[in-house]
Backbone bond lengths (Angstrom), bond angles and torsions (degrees), N, CA, C in turn:
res aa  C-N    CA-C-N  psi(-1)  N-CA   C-N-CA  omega(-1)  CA-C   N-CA-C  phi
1 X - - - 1.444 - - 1.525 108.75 -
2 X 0.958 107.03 126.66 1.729 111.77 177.35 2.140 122.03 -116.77
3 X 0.981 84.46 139.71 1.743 74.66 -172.67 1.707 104.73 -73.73
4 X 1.249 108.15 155.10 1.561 124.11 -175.98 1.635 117.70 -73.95
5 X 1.078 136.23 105.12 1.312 120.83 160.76 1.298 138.03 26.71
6 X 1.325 147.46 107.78 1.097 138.44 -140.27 1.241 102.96 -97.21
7 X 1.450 129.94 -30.00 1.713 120.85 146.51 1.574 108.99 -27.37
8 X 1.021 119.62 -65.21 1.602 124.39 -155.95 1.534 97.62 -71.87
9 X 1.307 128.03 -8.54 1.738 129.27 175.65 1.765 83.82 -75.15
10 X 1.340 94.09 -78.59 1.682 100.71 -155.48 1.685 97.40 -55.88
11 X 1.344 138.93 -39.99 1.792 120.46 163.55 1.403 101.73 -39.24
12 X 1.369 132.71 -64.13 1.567 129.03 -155.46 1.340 116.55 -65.89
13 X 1.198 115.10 -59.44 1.404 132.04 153.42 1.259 162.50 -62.27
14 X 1.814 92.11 0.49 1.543 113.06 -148.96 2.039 85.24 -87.47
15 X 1.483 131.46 -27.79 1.176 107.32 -164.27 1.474 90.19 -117.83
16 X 1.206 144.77 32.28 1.528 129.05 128.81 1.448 116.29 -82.65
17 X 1.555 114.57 -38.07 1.577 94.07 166.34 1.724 118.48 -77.27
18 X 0.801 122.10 8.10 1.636 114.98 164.99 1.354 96.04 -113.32
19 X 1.401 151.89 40.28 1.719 150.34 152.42 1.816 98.10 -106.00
20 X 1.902 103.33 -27.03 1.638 101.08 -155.19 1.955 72.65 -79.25
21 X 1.128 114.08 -51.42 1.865 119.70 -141.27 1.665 98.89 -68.29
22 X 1.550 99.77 -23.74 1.388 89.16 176.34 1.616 117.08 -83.31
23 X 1.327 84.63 -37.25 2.354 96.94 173.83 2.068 91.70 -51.05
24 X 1.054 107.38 -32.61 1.766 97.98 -161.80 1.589 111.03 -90.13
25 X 1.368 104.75 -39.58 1.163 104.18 -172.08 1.642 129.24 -101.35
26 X 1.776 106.32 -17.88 1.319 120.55 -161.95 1.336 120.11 105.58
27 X 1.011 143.27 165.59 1.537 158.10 -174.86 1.645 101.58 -72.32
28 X 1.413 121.21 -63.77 1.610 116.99 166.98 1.107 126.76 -65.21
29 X 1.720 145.82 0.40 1.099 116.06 160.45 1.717 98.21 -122.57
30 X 1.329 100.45 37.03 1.982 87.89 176.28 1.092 122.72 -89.05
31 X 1.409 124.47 -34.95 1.515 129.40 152.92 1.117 132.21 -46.32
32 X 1.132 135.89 -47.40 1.744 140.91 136.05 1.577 91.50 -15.96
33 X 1.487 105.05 -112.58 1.355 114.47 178.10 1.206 146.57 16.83
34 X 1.912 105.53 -70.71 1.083 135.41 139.56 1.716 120.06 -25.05
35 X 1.488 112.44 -72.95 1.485 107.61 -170.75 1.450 99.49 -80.63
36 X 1.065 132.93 -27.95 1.268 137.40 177.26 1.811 106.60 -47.97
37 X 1.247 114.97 -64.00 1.456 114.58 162.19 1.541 116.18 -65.41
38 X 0.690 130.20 -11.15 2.058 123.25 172.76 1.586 99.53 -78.04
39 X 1.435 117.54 -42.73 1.400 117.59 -172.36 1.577 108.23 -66.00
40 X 1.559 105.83 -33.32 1.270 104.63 -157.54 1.849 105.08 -67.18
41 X 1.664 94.42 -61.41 1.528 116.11 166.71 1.609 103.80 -37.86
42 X 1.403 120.68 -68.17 1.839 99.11 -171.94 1.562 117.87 -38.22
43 X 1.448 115.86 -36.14 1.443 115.02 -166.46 1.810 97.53 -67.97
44 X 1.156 109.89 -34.44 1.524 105.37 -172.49 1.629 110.55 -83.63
45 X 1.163 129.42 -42.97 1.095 154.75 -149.07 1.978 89.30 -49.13
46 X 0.983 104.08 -65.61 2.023 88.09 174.09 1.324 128.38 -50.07
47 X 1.219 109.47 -23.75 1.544 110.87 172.73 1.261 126.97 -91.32
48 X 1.787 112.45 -3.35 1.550 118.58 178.44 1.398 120.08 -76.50
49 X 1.200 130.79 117.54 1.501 152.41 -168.92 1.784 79.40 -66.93
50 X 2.676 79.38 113.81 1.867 98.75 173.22 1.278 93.71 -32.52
51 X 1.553 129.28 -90.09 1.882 137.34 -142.33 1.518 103.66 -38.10
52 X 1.819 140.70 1.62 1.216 98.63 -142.63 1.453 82.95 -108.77
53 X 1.314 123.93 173.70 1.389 161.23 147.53 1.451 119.40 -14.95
54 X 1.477 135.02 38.92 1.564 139.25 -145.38 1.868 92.30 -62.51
55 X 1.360 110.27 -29.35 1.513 80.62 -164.19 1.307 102.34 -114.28
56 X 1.445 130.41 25.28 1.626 118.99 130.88 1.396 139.94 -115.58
57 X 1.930 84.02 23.65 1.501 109.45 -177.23 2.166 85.39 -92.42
58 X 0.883 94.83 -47.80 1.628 114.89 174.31 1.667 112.58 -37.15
59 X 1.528 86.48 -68.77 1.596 95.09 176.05 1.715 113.45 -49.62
60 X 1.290 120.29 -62.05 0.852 130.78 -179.42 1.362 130.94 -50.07
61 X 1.551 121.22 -14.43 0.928 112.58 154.71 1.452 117.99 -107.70
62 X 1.258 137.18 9.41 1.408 155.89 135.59 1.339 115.21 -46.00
63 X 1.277 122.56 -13.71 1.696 154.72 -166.33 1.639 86.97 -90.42
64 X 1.324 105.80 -98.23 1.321 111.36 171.59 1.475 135.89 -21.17
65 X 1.730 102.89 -73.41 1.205 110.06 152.03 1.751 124.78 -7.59
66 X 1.186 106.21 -74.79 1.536 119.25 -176.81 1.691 110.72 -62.95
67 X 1.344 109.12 -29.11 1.607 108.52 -166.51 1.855 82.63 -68.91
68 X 1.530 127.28 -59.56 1.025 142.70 -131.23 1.933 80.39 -79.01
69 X 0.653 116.48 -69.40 1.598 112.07 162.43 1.753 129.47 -28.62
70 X 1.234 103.32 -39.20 1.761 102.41 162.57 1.019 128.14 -88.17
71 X 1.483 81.37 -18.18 2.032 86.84 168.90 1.185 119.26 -93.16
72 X 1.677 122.13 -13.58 1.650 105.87 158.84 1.470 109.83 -87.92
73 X 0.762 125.58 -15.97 1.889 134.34 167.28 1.424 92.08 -38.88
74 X 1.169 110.29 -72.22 1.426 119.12 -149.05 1.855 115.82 -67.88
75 X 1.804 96.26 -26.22 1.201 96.89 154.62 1.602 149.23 -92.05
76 X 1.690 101.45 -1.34 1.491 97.74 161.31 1.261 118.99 -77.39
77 X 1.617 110.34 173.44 1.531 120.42 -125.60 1.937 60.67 -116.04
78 X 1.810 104.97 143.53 1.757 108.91 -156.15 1.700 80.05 -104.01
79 X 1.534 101.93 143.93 1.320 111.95 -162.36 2.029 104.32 -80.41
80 X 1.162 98.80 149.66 1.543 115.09 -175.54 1.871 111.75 -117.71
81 X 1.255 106.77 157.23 1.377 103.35 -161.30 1.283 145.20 85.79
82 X 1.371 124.84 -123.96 1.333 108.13 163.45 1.312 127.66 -73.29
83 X 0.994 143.78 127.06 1.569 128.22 161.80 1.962 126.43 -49.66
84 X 1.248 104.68 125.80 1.494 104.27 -163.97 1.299 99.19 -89.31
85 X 1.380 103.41 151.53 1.818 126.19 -167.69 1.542 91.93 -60.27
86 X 1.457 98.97 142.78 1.269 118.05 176.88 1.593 107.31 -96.05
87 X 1.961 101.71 146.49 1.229 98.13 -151.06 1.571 104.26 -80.33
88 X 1.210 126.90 156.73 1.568 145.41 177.31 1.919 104.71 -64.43
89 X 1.593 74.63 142.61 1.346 86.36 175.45 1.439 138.75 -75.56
90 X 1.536 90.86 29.91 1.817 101.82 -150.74 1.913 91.93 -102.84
91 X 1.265 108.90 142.79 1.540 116.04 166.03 2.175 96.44 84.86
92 X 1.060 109.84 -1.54 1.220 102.16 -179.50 1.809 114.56 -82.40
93 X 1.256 96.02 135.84 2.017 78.42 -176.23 1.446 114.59 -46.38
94 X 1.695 97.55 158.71 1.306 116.21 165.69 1.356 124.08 -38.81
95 X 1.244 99.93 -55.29 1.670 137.18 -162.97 1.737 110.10 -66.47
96 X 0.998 116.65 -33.71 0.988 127.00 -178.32 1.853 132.66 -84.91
97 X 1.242 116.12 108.14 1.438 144.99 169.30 1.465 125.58 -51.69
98 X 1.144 126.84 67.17 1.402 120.94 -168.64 1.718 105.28 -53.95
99 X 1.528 108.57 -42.15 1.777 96.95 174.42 1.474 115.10 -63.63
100 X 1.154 135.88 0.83 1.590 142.62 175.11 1.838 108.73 -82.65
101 X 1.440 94.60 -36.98 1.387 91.78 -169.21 1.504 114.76 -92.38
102 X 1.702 117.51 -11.46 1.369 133.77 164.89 1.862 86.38 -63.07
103 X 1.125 112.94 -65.93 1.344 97.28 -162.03 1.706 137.53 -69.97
104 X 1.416 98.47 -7.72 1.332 123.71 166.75 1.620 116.14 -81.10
105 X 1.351 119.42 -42.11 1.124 134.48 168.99 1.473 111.86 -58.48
106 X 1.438 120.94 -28.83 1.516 111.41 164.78 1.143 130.16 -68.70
107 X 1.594 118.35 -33.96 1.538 118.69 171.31 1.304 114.25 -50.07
108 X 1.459 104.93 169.01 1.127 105.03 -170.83 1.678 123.28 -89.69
109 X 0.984 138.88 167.06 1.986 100.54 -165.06 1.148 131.66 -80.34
110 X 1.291 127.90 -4.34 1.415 123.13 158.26 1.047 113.24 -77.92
111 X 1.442 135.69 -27.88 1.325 113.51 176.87 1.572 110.62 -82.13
112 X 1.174 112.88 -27.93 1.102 110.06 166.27 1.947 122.20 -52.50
113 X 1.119 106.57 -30.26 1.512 135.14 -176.92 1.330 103.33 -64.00
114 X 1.633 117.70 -69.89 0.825 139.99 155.27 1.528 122.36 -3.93
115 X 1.350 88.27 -86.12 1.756 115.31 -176.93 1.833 95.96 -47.61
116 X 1.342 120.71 -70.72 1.526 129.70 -170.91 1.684 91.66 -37.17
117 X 1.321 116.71 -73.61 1.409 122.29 -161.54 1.328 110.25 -55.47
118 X 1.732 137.30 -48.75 0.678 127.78 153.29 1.950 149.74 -60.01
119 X 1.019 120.10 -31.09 1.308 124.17 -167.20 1.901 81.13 -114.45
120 X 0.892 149.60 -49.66 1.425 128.38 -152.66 1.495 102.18 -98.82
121 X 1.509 118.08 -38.56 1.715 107.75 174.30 1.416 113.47 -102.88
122 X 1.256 127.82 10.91 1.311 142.60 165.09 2.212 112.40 69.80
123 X 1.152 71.90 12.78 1.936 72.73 175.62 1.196 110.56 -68.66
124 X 1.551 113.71 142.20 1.154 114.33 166.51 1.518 139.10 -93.55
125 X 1.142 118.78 164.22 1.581 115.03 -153.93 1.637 107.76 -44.85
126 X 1.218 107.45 -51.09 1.900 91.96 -161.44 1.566 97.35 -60.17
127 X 1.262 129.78 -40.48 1.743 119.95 165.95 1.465 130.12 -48.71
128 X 1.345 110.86 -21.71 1.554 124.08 -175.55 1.747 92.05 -86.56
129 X 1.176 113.15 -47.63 1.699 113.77 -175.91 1.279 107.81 -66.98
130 X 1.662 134.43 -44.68 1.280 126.88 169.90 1.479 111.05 -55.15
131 X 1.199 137.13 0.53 1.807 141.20 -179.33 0.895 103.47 -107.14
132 X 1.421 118.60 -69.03 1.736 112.36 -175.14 1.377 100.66 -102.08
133 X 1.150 138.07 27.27 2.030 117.40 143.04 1.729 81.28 78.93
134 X 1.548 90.10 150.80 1.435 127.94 -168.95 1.732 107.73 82.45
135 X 1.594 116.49 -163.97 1.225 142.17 -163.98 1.571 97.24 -78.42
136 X 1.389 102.51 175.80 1.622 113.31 179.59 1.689 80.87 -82.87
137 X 1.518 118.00 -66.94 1.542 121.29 172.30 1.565 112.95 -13.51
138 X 1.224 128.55 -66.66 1.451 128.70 -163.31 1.934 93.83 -77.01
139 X 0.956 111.96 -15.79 1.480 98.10 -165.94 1.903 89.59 -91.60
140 X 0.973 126.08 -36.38 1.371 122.71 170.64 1.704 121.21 -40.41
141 X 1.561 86.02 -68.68 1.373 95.97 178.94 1.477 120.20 -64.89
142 X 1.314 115.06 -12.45 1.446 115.64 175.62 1.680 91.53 -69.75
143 X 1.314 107.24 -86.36 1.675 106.57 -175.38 1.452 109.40 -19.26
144 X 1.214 119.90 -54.76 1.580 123.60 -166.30 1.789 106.09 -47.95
145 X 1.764 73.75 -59.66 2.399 78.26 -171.45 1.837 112.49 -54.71
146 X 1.587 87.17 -26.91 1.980 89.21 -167.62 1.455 89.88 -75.55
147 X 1.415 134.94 -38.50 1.428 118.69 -161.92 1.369 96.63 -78.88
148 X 1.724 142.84 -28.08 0.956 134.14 170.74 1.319 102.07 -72.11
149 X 0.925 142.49 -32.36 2.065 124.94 174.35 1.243 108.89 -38.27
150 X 1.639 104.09 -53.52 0.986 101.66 -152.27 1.774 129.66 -99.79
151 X 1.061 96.68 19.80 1.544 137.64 -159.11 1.406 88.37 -103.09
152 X 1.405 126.76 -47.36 1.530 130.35 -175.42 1.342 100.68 -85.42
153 X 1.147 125.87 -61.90 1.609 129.22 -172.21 1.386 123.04 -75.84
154 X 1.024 113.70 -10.98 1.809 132.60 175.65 1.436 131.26 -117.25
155 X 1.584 114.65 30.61 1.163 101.28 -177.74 1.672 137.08 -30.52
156 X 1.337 131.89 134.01 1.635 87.80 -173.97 1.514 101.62 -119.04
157 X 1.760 116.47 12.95 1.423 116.26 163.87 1.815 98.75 -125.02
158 X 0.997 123.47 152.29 1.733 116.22 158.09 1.410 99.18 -125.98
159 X 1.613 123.98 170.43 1.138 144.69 132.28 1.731 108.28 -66.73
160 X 1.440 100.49 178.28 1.774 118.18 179.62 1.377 96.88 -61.75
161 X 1.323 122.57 -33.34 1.408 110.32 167.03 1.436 143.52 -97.96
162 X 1.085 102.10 27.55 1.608 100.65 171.65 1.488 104.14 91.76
163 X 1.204 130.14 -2.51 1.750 141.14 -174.64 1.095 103.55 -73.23
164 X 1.547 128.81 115.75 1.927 120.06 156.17 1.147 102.79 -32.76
165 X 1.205 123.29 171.35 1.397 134.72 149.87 1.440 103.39 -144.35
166 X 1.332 112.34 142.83 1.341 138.04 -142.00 1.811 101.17 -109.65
């Protein structure tokens, strides 16, 4: 058994880990992110044992990725003066909901964590808990409460009245 081409990883995989980095990080730093983890993974990618798990070996370093990203966030120096033009909506995917990510961005970050790892890269809980720390249990219920946040705060069909519809 031989592993596939590492083009054909990043084709297969290349837009669930940019759905998780954007669920984690926001719309402005997912592209960073994104190539930031492809670079990282190519360097490893010959040494990964064929049998293993590419797309929560993937996730997982898309995990990182993002931490390593809030943590230089957090260290630039926050701009003073004018406020700089906000970037255009041009070249941004189709697919993508800026009112989804206001509302994802409110949870709190594991569930937010949660939710990405679970529902958009499809890992399952005891893998989501080995990433973000705690139980397979707490990593459940995180997903659970964030998908209920957002279930209340995000309708994504209504009736004339304001009703989800299911």
């Amino acid at each position: 058994m031989t592993k596939p081409p590492f083009e054909q990883i990043v084709t297969g995989y290349g837009p669930m880990v940019l759905r998780v980095v954007r669920a984690v990080l926001g719309p402005d730093d997912a592209q960073d992110a994104w190539s930031e983890t492809f670079l990282a993974a190519m360097k490893v990618y010959p040494d990964l044992p064929v049998d293993a798990n590419v797309e929560a070996w993937l996730v997982t370093v898309a995990h990182r990725k993002a931490i390593d990203v809030t943590r230089a966030n957090v260290r630039r120096p926050a701009p003073v003066g004018e406020l700089p033009e906000r970037p255009g909506h041009t070249g941004r995917p189709q697919d993508w909901d800026g009112d989804l990510w206001q509302a994802l961005k409110a949870l709190p970050d594991r569930q937010r964590q949660a939710v990405a790892y679970h529902y958009l890269a499809g890992l399952p809980y005891k893998e989501i808990a080995a990433l973000i720390g705690g139980s397979t249990d707490a990593a459940r219920r995180a997903a659970a409460d964030g998908i209920k946040t957002l279930r209340s705060t995000y309708p994504r069909d209504t009736d004339e009245m304001g009703v989800a519809r299911r």
